[in-house]
RODO-2510 file (C-alpha; in nm, 4 decimals, decimal comma):
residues 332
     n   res          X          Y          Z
     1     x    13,6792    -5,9030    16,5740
     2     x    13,4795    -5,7068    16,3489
     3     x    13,6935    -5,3945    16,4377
     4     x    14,0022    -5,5737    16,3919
     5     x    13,8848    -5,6557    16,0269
     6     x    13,7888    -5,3202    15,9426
     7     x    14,1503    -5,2115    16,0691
     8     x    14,2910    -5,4718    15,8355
     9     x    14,1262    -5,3478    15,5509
    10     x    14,1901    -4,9991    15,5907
    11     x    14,5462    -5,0890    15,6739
    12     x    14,5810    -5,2478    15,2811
    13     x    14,3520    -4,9741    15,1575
    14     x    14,5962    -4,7201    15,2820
    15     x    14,8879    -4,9040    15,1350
    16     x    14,7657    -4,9964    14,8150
    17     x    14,6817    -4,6076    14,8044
    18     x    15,0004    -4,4931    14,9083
    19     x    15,1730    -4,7502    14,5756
    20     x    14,9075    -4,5738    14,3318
    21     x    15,0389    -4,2308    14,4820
    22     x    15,4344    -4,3108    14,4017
    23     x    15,3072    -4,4722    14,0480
    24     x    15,1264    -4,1591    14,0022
    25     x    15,4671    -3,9541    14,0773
    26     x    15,7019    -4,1182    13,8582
    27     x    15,4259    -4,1726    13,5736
    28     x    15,5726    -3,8621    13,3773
    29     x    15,8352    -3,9727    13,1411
    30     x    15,9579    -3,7150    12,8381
    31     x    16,2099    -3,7527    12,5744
    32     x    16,3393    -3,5522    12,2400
    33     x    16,4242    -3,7286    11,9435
    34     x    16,7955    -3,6050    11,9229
    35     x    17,0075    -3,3934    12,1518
    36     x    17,1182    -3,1470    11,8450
    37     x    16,8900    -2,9646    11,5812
    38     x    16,9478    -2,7623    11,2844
    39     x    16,6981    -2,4728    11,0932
    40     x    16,4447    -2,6647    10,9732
    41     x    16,4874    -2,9806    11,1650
    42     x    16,1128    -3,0602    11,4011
    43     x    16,1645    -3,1293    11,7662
    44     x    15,9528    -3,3949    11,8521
    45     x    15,8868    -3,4543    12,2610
    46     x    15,7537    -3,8099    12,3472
    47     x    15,6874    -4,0294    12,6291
    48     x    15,4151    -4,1176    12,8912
    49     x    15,2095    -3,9844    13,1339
    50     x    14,8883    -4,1017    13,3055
    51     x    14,5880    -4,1519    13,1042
    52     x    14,3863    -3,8750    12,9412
    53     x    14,6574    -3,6810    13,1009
    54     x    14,6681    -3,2814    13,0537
    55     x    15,0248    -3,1932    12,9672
    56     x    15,1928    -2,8661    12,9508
    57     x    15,5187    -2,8659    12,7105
    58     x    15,7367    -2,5535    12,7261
    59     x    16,0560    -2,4635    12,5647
    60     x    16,3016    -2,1913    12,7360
    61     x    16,5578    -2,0563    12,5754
    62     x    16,8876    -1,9786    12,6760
    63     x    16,8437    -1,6260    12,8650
    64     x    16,5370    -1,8401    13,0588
    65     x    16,2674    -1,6746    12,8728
    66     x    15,9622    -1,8942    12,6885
    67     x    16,0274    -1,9131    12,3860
    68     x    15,7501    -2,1820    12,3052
    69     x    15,4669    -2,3139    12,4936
    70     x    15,1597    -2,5945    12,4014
    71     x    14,9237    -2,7725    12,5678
    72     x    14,8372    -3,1183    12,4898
    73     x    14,6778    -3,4451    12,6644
    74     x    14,8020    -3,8092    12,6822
    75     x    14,6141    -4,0808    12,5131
    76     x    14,4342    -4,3400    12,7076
    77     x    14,7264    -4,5118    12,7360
    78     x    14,9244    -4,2652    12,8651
    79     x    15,1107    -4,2595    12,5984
    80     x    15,2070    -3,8962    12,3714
    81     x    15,4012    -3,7269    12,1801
    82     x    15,4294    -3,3932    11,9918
    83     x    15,6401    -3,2103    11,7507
    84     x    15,6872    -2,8508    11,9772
    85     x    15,8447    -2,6579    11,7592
    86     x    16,0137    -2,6384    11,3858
    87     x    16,3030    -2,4833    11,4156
    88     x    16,3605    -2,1739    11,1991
    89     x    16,6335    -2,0198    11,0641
    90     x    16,8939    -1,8522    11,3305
    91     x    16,7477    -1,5120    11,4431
    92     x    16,7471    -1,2683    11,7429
    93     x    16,4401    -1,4244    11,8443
    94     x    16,6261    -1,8036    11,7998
    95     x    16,9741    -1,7663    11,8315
    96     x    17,2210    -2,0826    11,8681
    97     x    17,2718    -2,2128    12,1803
    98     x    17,1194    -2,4038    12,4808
    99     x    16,7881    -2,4706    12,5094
   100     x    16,5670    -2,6604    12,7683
   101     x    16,2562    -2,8727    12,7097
   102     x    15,9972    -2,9181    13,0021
   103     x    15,6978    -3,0808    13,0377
   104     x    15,4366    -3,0591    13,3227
   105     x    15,1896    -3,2984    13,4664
   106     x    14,8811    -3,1149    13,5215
   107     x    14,7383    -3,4055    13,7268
   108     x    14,9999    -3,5165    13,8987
   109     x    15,0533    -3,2190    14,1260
   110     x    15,2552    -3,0321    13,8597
   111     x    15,5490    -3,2925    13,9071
   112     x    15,7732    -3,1779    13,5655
   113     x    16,1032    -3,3386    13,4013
   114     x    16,3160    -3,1242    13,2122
   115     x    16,6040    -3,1607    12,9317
   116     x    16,8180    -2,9458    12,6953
   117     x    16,9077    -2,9469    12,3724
   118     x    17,1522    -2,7799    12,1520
   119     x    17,0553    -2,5754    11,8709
   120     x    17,3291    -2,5409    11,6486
   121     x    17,4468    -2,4506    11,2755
   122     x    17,4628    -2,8157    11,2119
   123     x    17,3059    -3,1236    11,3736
   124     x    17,6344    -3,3320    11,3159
   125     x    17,6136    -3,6917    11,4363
   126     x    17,9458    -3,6064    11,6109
   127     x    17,8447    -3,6126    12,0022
   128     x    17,8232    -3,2317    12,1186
   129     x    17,8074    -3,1876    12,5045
   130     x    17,4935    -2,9798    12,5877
   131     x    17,6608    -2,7243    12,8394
   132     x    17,5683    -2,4025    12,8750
   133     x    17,8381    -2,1352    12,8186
   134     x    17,7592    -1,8417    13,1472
   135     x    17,9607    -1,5461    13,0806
   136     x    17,9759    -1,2442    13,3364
   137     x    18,0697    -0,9136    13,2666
   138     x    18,1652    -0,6510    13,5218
   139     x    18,1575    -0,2665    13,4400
   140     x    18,2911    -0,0679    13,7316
   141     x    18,4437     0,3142    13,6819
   142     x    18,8375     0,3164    13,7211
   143     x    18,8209     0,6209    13,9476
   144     x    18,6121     0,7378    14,2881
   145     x    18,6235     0,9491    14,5476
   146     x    18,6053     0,8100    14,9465
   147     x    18,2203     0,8703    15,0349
   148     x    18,0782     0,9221    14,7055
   149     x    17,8664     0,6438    14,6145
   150     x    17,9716     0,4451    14,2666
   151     x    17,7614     0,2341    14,0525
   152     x    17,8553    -0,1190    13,9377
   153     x    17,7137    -0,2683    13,6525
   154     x    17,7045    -0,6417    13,5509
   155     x    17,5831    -0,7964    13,2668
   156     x    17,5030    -1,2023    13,2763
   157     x    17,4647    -1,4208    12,9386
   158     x    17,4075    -1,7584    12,8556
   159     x    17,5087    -1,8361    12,4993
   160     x    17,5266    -1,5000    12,4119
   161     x    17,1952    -1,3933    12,5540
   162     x    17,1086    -1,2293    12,8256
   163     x    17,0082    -1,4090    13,1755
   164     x    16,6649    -1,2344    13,3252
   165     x    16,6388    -1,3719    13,6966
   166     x    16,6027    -1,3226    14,0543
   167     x    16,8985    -1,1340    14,1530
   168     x    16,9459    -1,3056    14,4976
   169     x    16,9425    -1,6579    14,3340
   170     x    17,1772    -1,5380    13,9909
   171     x    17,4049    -1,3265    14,1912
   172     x    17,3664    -1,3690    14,5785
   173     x    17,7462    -1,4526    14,6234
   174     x    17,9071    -1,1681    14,4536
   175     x    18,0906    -0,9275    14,7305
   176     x    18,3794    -0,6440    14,7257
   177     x    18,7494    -0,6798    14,8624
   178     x    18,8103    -0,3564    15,0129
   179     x    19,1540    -0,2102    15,0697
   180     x    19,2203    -0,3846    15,4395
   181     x    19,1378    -0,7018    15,3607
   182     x    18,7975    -0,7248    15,4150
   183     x    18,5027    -0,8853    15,2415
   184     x    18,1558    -0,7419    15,2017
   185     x    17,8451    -0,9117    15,0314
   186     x    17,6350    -0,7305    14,7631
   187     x    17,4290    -1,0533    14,7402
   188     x    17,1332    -0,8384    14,8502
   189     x    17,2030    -0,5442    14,6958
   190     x    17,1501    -0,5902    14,3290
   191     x    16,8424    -0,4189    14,1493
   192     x    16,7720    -0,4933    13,8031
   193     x    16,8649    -0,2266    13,4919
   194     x    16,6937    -0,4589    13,1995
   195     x    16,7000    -0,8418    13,1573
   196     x    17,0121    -0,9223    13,2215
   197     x    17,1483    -0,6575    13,2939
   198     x    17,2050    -0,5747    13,6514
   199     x    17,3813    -0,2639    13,8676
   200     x    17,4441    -0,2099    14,2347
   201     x    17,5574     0,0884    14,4227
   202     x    17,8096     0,1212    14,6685
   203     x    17,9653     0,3625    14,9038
   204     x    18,3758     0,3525    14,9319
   205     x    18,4674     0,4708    15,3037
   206     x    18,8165     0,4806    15,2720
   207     x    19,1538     0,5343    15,0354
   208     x    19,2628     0,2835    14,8260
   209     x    19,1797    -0,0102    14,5367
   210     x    18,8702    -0,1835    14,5512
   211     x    18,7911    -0,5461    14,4132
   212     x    18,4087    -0,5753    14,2793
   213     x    18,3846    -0,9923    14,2509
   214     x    18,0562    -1,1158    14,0529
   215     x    17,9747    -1,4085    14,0405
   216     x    17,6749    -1,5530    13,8672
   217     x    17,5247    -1,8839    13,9137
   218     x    17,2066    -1,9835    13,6835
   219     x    17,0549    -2,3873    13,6093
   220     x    17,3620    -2,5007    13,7382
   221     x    17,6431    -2,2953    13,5244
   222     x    17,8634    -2,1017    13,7326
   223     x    18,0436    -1,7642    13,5932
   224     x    18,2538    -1,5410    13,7459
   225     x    18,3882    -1,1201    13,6870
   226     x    18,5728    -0,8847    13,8139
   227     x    18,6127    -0,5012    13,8216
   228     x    18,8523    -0,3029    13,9812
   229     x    18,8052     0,0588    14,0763
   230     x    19,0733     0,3000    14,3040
   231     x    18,9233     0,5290    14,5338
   232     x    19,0770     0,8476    14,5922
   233     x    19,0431     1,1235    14,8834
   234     x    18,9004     1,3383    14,5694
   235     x    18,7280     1,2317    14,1936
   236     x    18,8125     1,3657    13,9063
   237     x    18,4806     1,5550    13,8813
   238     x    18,6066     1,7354    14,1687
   239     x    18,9496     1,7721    14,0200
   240     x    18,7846     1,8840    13,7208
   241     x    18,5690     2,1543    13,8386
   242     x    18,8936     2,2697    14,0348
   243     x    19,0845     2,3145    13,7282
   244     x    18,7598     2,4777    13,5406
   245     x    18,7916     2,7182    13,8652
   246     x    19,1468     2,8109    13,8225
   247     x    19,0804     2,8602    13,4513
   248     x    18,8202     3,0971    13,5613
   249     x    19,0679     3,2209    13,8170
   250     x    19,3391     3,2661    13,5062
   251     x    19,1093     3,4418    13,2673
   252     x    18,9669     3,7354    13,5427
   253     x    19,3605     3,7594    13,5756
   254     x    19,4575     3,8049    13,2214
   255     x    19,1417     4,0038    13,1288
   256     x    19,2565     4,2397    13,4604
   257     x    19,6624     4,2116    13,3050
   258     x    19,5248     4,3405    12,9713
   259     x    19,3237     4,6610    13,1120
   260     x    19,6367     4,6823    13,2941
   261     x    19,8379     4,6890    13,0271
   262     x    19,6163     4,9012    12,7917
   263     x    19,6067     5,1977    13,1085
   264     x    19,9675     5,1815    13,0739
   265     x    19,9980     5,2146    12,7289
   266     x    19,7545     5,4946    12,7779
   267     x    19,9928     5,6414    13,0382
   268     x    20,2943     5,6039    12,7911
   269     x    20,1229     5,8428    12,5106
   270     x    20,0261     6,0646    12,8220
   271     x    20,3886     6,0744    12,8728
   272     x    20,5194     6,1074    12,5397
   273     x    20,2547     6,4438    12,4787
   274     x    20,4173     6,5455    12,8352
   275     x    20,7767     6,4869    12,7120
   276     x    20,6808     6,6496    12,3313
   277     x    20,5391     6,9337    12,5042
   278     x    20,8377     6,9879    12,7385
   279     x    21,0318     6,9673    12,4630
   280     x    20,8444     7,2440    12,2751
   281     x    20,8513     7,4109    12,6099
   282     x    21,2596     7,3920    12,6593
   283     x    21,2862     7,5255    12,2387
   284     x    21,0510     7,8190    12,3915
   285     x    21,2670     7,8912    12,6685
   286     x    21,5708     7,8608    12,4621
   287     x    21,4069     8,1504    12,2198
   288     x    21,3555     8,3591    12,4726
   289     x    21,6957     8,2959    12,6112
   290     x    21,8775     8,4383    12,2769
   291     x    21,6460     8,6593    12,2299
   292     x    21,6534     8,8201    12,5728
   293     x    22,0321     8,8039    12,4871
   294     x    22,0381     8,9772    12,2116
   295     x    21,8011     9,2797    12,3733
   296     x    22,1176     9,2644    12,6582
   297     x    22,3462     9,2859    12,4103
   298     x    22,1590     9,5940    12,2319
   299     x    22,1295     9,7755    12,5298
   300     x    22,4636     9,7390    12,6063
   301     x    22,5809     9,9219    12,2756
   302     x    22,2959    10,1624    12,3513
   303     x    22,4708    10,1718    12,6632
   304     x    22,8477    10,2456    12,5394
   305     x    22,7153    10,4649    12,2937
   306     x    22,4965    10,7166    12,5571
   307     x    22,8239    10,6513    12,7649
   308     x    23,0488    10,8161    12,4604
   309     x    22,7504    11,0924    12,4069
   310     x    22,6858    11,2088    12,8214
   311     x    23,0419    11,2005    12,9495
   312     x    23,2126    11,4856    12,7389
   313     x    22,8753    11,6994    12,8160
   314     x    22,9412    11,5834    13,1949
   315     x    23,2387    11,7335    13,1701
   316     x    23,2085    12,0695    13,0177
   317     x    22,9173    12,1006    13,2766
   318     x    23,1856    12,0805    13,5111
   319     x    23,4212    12,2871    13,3615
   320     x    23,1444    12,5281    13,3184
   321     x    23,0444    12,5160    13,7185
   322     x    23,3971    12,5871    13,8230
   323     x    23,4993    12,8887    13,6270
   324     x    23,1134    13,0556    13,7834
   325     x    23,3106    12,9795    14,1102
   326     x    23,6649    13,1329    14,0142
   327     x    23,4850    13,4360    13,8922
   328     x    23,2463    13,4803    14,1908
   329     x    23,5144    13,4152    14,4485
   330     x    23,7065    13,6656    14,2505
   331     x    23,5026    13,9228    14,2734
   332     x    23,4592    13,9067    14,6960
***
């Protein structure tokens, strides 16, 4: 009996527990004053909490980063609330956009509730839908060759600024058409450049266009980009450093044309001394000629003239010779 009391009360113990445990977990309660602020407007965070309650307030801005954080503690009520941050004017630092408020419940197993607010030029009393605005954008080169690796770059904002985040949660589904139709994933492949800025690098086996689709997901905004890139059997690096070749090619050849040409020009003046000097050579030849032909034509007066002077003395020797014979052949 005794037992079965004991049971009974540990039975209700457990229970009553249990209902302290799920008041515990949705104790935490946080609001902000408005949904849009200005420069120079306060945003005040209120609500409840348990008790004496240690409460962490953060505020994120809209690339994810903290861009404010405080501590405070619930009063013994459980009631607080807290002014996090003064907004200041528009800088690099706090640009418009989308920001998130969260607050954390130290004691009640770091349960948290989050909201966002708009931080805008003017906090018109016009309803503005807090939405995030995700842009993606995709910078792949327009030319490859098959088996050279490529790099694909991606940048992801959020209102401008830039998204800093586990690649394989901001951009696990992003993949690449190839040329045949098929799909492969790059989910895994990312590695991180700077915050929000992201590249991956990927190998092209064969011919033909290739379709890089990114697509970034990030607190529940969804963007998408594309980049296109044809593959060819060579790059234009290759191309390039072909034509740089022929130009080489082309130079050696003119520079060998040119010596070419100057031995021939040398050749020509060789030539035209040759030809002058043949020349001078022929004008010799013909001086000699005439005067040669003048000599032939001296000695042939010389000639007449020794003919006129030895014939008549030929001839008296003659006449001379024959009358010794008369007169000897006389006298016999």
């Amino acid at each position: 009996m005794n037992r079965l009391k004991t049971a009974t009360i540990l039975f209700f113990f457990l229970i009553l527990v249990t209902n302290l445990s799920m008041v515990q977990a949705f104790a935490l309660q946080m609001s902000t004053d408005k949904q849009v602020y200005s420069d120079g407007q306060p945003l005040l965070v209120y609500g409840t909490a348990l008790p004496n309650e240690p409460l962490i307030i953060r505020l994120f801005a809209p690339d994810g980063t903290i861009a404010k954080f405080d501590q405070i503690t619930a009063d013994n009520s459980g009631g607080f609330d807290h002014i996090l941050i003064r907004w200041p004017n528009a800088t690099t630092n706090f640009a418009y956009g989308t920001y998130s408020v969260e607050t954390i419940a130290s004691a009640e197993k770091g349960i948290s509730q989050k909201i966002d607010v708009k931080f805008a030029q003017s906090s018109s009393l016009v309803q503005i839908p807090i939405q995030r605005t995700l842009s993606t954008i995709v910078f792949a080169p327009q030319t490859a060759a098959v088996n050279q690796p490529i790099r694909v770059f991606v940048q992801v904002t959020s209102d401008g600024v830039l998204v800093a985040g586990s690649t394989t949660k901001l951009l696990g589904t992003s993949h690449v058409h190839l040329p045949d139709g098929t799909v492969v994933s790059l989910g895994d492949s990312f590695q991180t450049l700077h915050q929000g800025i992201y590249y991956v690098d990927y190998t092209p086996p064969e011919e033909g266009t290739y379709v890089f689709h990114i697509t970034a997901f990030d607190q529940g905004s969804i963007s998408q980009g594309s980049g296109v890139t044809v593959v060819l059997k060579q790059n234009i690096e290759g191309i390039s450093n072909q034509i740089i070749k022929l130009n080489s090619v082309l130079d050696s050849t003119s520079q060998e044309l040119d010596k070419l040409k100057s031995e021939i020009g040398g050749f020509g003046q060789v030539l035209n001394s040759s030809q002058q000097s043949v020349t001078q050579a022929n004008q010799h030849i013909n001086q000699s000629v005439s005067s040669m032909s003048v000599s032939v034509n001296n000695l042939e007066a010389a000639s007449g003239q020794f003919n006129s002077l030895f014939l008549p003395v030929v001839a008296l020797i003659a006449i001379i010779i024959a009358l010794q014979i008369t007169i000897l052949a006389r006298r016999r």
